[in-house]
N, C-alpha and C positions, 0 to 999 in steps of 0.2 A: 604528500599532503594527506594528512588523515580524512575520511569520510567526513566528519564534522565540521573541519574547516571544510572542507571542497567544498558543501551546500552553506555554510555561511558565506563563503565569499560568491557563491552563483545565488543567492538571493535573490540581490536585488536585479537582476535581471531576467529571474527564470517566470516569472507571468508574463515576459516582451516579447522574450526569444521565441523564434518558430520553432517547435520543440511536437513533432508529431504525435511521440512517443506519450506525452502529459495528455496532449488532446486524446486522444485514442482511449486511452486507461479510463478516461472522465467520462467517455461516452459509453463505455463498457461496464463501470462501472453504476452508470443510472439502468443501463441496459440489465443488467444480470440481478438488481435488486428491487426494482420495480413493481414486482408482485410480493415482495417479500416485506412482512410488516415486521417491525421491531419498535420497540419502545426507548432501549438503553443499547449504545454503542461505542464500543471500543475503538477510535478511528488508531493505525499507527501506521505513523508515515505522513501526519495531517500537511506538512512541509505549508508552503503559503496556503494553505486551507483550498484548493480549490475543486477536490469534492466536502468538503467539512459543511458549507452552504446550504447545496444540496440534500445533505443528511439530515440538518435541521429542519427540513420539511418533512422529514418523518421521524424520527427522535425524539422524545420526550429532553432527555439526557443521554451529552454527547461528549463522552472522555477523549480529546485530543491529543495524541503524543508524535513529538517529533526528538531528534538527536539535535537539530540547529538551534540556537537562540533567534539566528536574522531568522529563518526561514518561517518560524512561531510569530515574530512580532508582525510580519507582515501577514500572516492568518489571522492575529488579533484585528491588525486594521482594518479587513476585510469583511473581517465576520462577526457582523453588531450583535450576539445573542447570546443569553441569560441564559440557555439551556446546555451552554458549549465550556466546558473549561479546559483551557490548555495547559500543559505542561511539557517540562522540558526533560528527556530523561534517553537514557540508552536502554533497549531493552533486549541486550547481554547480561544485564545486570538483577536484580530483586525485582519482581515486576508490581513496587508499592504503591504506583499510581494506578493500579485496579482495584478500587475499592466497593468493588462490588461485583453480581454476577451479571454477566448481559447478555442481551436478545443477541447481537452480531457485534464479531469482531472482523473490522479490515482490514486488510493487508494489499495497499497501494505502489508499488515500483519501489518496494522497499527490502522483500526480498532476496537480490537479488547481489544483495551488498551482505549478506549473514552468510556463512563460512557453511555452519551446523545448521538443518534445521530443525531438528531432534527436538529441543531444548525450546525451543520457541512455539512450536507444534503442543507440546505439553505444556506449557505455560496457557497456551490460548487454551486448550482445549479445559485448565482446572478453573479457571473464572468464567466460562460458557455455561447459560442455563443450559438442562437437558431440552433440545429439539430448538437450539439457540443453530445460529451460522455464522459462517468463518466465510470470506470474502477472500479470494487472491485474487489481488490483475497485476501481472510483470510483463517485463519487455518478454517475449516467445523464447523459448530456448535455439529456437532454431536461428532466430536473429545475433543471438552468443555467438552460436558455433562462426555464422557468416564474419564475424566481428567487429558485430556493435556493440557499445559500451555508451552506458551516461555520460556525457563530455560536454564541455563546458568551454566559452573562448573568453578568453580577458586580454587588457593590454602586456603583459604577462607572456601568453602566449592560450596553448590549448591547454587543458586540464583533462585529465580521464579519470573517473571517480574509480576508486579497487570495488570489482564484481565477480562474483563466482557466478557459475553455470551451474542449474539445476534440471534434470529432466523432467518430461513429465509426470513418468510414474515414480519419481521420486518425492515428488511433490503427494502422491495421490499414497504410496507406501507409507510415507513418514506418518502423512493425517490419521492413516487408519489404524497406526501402533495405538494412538491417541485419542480412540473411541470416534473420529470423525470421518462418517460418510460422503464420498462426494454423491452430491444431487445432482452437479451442470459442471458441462465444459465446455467453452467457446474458446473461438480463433476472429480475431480480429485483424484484416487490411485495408493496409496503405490505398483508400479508396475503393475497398470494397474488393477487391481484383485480386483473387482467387489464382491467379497465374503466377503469383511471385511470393517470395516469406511471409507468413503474416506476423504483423510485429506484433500485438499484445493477445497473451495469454490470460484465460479465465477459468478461475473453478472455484465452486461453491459447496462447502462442506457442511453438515450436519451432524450434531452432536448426538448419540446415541441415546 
C-alpha cells in the first residue's frame, strides 16, 4: 500500500485512535514555537489539521499541505479559517504550492516517510525568508531503531506505513548544506519519564 493510500484509508479514524505519537508531536509542537512569532507558514504534513488550529492563532496566512485527499477534507472540516488554504500535493515533486516566501516552515511526522532528505531541505530552505524557521518533530530515531513504525489497524488487518530512519545529525547535517541553523533540540516522553525512549524528536532551524 502506497503512503497515500495508507493515510487515506487511516483518516477516518486517526483523530479516535490512541495514537501517542500524534499527541506528543502536538504538544511539542506548541511547545518549541511558542516564542517564536511568524506571520506566513508553510504547514507540511497538515494531515487532519490538528496542529493547523493552533497555527491560526499566530498566522497571518497559513499554506497547508498534505499527500491524502481524506486526510485534507477532514482538516477542512476542522479548521473553519479564511487565513488557512489547503492543498493537496506530494512534495517529491515541483513544490508549486509555495507561493510565496514565509516566516516558518513545519515539518510534522512527515519526515520520516521521505527516502532523501537533501531535496527537501533545499526546497524549504529557497521559499524561507532570511532569519525565517523550519520546524521538525518526528517519531525519535531511537524509537526506529527499537521498531516502531506508523501503523494503523482496520478490519483488513494491521497496516504499517513505508518509513525510513533518520539520525540526528543527519537531520542537523543535511539543514546546514542548506544555509539552515539549528537554534533548539528537544526530546520528548512517554509521560515525561526520562528512563525509557523518548518518542518525539525536535529541532528548530534557522535560515541564515
Amino acid at each position: 500500500m502506497s503512503i497515500r493510500k495508507a493515510y487515506n484509508s487511516w483518516a477516518s479514524q486517526y483523530d479516535t485512535n490512541q495514537n501517542k505519537t500524534r499527541d506528543l508531536e502536538a504538544k511539542s509542537l506548541r511547545e518549541t514555537l511558542a516564542d517564536i512569532s511568524f506571520d506566513t507558514c508553510l504547514e507540511i504534513g497538515c494531515g487532519t489539521g490538528k496542529n493547523t488550529q493552533w497555527l491560526t492563532t499566530k498566522a497571518k496566512h497559513i499554506t497547508a499541505v498534505d499527500l491524502s485527499e481524506e486526510m485534507l477534507q477532514r482538516a477542512k472540516e476542522k479548521v473553519n479559517a479564511n487565513r488557512v488554504e489547503f492543498i493537496q500535493a506530494d512534495i517529491l515533486q515541483d513544490w508549486t504550492f509555495a507561493k510565496d516566501s514565509y516566516d516558518l516552515i513545519s515539518f510534522s511526522l512527515i519526515l520520516e516517510h521521505i527516502e532523501n532528505l537533501d531535496p527537501i531541505f533545499a526546497k524549504a530552505a529557497n521559499c524561507l525568508k532570511p532569519g525565517g524557521h523550519v520546524y521538525v518533530g518526528e517519531l525519535h530515531p531511537f524509537k526506529q531503531y527499537a521498531g516502531t513504525k506508523a501503523r494503523f489497524d482496520t478490519e483488513e488487518g494491521q497496516h504499517i506505513v513505508e518509513c525510513y530512519t533518520h539520525n540526528i545529525s543527519e537531520f542537523i547535517q543535511t539543514a546546514k548544506k542548506h544555509r539552515l541553523t539549528l537554534t533548539h533540540l528537544n526530546e520528548y516522553f512517554d509521560n515525561n519519564d526520562k528512563n525509557f525512549i523518548p518518542r518525539i524528536l525536535t529541532l528548530l532551524f534557522v535560515k541564515n
